[in-house]
N, C-alpha and C positions, 0 to 999 in steps of 0.2 A: 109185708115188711114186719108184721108182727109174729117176736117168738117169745115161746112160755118154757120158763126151767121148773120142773117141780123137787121138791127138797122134803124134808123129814121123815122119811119113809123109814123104818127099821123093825126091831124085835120088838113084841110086848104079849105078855101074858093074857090069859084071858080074863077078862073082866077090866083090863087097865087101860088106858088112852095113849091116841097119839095125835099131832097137830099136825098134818100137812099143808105146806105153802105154796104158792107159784105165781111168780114173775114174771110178768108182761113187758117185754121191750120192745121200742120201735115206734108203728106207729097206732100208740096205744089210745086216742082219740077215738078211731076208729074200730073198738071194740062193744061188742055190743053183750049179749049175754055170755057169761061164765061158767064152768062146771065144769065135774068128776066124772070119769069113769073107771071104771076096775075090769081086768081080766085077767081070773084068778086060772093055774093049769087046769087044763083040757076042757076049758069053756069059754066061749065067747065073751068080748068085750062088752058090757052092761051098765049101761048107764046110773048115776050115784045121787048126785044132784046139782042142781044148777041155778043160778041167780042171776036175774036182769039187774038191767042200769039205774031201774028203779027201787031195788029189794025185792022183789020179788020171787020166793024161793020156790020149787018143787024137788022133792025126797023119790027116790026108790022108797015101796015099800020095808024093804029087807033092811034100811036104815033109819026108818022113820023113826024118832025120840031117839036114837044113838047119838046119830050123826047133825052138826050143824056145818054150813055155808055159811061163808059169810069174804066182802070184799072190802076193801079200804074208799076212801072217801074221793081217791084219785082214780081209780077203777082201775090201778095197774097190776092188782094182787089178788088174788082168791085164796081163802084157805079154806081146808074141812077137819074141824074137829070133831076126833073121832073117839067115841065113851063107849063102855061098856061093850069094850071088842070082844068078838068070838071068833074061835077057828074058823070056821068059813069067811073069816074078812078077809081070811090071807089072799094077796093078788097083786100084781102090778096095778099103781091107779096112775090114772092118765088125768091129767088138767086138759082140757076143751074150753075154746071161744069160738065167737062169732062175731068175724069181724065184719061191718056193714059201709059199702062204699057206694052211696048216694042207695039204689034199689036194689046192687049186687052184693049179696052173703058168701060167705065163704069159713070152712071153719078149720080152726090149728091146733097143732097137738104137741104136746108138749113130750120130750123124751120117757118118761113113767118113772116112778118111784117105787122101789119093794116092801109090802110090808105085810109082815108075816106074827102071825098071830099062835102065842102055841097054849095046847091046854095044860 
């Protein structure tokens, strides 16, 4: 029952930032950890970073000190702000959870966002 819109994806030069958000609707109780992924042309989808219920964050290295996670205090929202882009950010990023219903996981994806990075 849970689905995720992600939003703020667009143009930004290199060296600039961007914020992207995404929206958990449904049945958002049952969400357990949050996260990004990117899959930028002719490469596979790769993982960005993702945050538990408790704060607890882990980065791709290729964003480490860039990029932060972070989620709202309702745990219906995850954003990643995104600093000091470079061309290679460019990619569709996907929002990722994991919803947890009693022992059974299961995880949702949200439609992607574009965001293109130019030098």
């Amino acid at each position: 029952q849970v689905q995720l819109v992600e939003s703020g994806g667009g143009l930004a030069q290199a060296g600039g930032s961007l914020r992207l958000s995404c929206a958990a609707s449904g049945s958002i109780n049952s969400i357990d950890a949050m996260g990004w992924y990117r899959q930028a042309p002719g490469k596979q989808r790769e993982f960005i970073a993702r945050i538990t219920t408790v704060g607890r964050t882990t980065y791709a290295d290729s964003v480490k000190g860039r990029f932060t996670i972070s989620r709202d205090s309702a745990k219906n929202t995850v954003s990643l702000q995104m600093n000091s882009l470079k061309p290679e950010d460019t990619a569709v990023y996907f929002c990722n959870t994991v919803v947890v219903n009693g022992t059974v996981y299961s995880a949702v994806w949200g439609q992607g966002t574009l965001v293109t990075v130019s030098s």
